[in-house]
C-alpha positions in Angstrom: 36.0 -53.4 22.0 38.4 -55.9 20.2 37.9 -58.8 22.7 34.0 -58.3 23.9 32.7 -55.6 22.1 33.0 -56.7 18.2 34.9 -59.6 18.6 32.1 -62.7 18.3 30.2 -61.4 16.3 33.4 -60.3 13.9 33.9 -64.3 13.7 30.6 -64.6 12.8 30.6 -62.0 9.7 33.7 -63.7 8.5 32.6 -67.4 8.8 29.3 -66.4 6.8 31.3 -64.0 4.4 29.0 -61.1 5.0 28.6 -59.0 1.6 28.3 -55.2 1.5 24.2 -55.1 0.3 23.4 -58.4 2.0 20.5 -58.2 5.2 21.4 -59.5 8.3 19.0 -60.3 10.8 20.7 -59.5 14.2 18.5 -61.2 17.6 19.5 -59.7 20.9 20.3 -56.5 20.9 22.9 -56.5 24.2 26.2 -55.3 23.6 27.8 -58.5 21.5 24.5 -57.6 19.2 25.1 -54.1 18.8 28.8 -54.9 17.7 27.0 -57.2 15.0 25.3 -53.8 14.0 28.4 -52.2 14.2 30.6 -55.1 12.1 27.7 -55.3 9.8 27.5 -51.8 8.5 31.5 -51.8 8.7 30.9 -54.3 5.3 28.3 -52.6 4.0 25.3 -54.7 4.8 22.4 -53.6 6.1 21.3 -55.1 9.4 17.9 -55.6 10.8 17.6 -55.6 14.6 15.5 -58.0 16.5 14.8 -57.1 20.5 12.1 -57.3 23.2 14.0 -53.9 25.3 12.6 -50.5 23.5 15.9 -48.7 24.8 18.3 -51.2 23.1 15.9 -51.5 20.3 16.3 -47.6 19.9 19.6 -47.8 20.3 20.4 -50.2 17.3 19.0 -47.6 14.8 21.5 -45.2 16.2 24.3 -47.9 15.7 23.0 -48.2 12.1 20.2 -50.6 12.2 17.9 -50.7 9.0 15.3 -51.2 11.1 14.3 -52.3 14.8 11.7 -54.8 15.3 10.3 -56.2 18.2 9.4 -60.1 18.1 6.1 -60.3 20.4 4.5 -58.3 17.2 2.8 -60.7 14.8 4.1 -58.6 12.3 7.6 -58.4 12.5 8.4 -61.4 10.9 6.6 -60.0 7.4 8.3 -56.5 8.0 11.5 -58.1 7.3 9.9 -60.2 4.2 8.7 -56.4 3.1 11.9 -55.0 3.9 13.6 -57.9 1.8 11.4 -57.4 -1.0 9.4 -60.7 -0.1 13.1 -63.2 -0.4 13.9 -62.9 3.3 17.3 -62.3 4.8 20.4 -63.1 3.5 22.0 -64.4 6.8 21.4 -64.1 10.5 23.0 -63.8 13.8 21.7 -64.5 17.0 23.4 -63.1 20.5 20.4 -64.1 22.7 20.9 -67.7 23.2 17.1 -67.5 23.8 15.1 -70.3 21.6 12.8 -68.2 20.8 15.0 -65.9 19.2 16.5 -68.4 17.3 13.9 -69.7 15.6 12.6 -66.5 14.6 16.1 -65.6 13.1 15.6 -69.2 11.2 12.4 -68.0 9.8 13.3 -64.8 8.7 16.0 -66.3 6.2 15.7 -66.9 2.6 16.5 -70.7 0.9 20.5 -71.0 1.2 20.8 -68.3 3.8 23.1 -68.6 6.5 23.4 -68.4 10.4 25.8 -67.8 12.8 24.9 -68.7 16.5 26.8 -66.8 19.2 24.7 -66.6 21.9 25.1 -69.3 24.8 21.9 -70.9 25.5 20.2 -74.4 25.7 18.8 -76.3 22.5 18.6 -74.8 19.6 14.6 -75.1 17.6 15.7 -76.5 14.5 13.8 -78.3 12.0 16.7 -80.1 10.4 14.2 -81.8 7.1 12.6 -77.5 7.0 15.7 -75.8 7.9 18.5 -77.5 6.3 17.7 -79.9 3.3 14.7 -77.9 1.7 15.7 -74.3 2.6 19.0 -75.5 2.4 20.2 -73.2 5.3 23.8 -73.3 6.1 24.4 -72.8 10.0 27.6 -72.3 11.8 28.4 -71.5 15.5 31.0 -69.2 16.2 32.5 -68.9 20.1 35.0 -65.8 19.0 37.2 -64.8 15.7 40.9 -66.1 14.3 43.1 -64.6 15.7 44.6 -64.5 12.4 42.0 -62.0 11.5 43.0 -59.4 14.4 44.1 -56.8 12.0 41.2 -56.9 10.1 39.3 -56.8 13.5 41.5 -53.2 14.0 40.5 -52.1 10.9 36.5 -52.4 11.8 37.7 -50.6 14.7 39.7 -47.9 13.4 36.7 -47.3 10.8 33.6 -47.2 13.2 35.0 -45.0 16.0 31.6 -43.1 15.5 29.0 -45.9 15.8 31.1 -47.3 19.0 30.8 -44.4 20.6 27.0 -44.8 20.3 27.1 -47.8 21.4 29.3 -47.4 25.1 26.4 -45.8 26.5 27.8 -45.4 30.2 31.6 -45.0 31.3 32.0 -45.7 35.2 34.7 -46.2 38.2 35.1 -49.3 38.8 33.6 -48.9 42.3 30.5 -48.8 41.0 30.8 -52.2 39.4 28.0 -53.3 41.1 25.4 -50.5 39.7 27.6 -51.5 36.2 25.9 -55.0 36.2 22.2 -53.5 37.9 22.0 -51.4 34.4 23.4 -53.6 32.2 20.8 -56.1 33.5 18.3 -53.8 33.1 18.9 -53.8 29.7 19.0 -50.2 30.0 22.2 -49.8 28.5 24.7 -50.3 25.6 28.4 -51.5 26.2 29.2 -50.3 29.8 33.1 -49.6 30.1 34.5 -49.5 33.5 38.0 -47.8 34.8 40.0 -49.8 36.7 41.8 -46.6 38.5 38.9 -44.6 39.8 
């Protein structure tokens, strides 16, 4: 959970100094954006989950999600300006690497939020003159975290065992690696944990 798990978006929360209150808008609900959930209510904000797959969207609530929205609605992007009390979100992570994602996440924010890409994906949308001189947005992408910050990275850990139980949803041999990546691709599933020895 250290390495895959929480670990990206861990970097993420502390390059955007993520405040306990604060609402973070978290796109792509796999299992790096479910540790975003998880890291997120670790510091006491309150994280907003952004995903196409009802089963992941679901799942997000019981990580801790505020709320779980799915972007093909024309209304999600006002639920989180309602949910915000019309400023928008304080920050913003995306896992998807999809553009589409990522420009949703970049809407959602309010003037002098912040956003952490950690997906891997192709261009980003930005609208540099929009995004970053008159809302004044302050981006950063993140591949992993400091190693310098591992035990803090132990402490998220020893203080969410709960929530990352929720969020390994399947435990297999790892001779069934193969239906490991069918689910996971499914989207089906959480964090999938494999064991080497059966």
């Amino acid at each position: 959970m250290a390495c895959c798990g929480l670990g990206p978006t861990f970097g993420a929360m502390q390059r955007m100094n993520i405040n306990s209150g604060e609402v973070i808008v978290v796109t792509g609900i796999g299992p790096v954006g479910l540790g975003a959930i998880v890291n997120s209510v670790y510091r006491g904000a309150r994280p907003i989950a952004v995903e196409t797959i009802p089963y992941r969207r679901e799942l997000a609530l019981r990580v801790g999600a505020l709320a779980a929205l799915d972007p093909t609605s024309d209304k999600s992007l006002q639920k989180v300006i309602e949910l915000t009390s019309g400023r928008g979100a304080d920050a913003a992570v995306d896992c998807s690497g999809v553009a589409a994602a990522q420009r949703f996440a970049l809407d959602c924010l309010r003037p002098k939020g912040r956003m952490a890409f950690v997906g891997q994906g192709k261009d980003v949308p930005l609208q540099t003159s929009r995004d970053m001189i008159s809302k004044g947005l302050s981006l950063y992408g993140v591949w992993h975290y400091n190693r310098a910050d591992a035990s803090r990275l132990i402490n998220v850990i020893s203080g969410s065992i709960d929530l990352l139980d929720r969020q390994i949803t399947h435990r297999m041999p790892m001779s069934e690696v193969q239906n490991a990546f069918e689910l996971q691709v499914s989207g089906e599933s959480g964090k999938i944990i494999l064991h080497p020895w059966e």
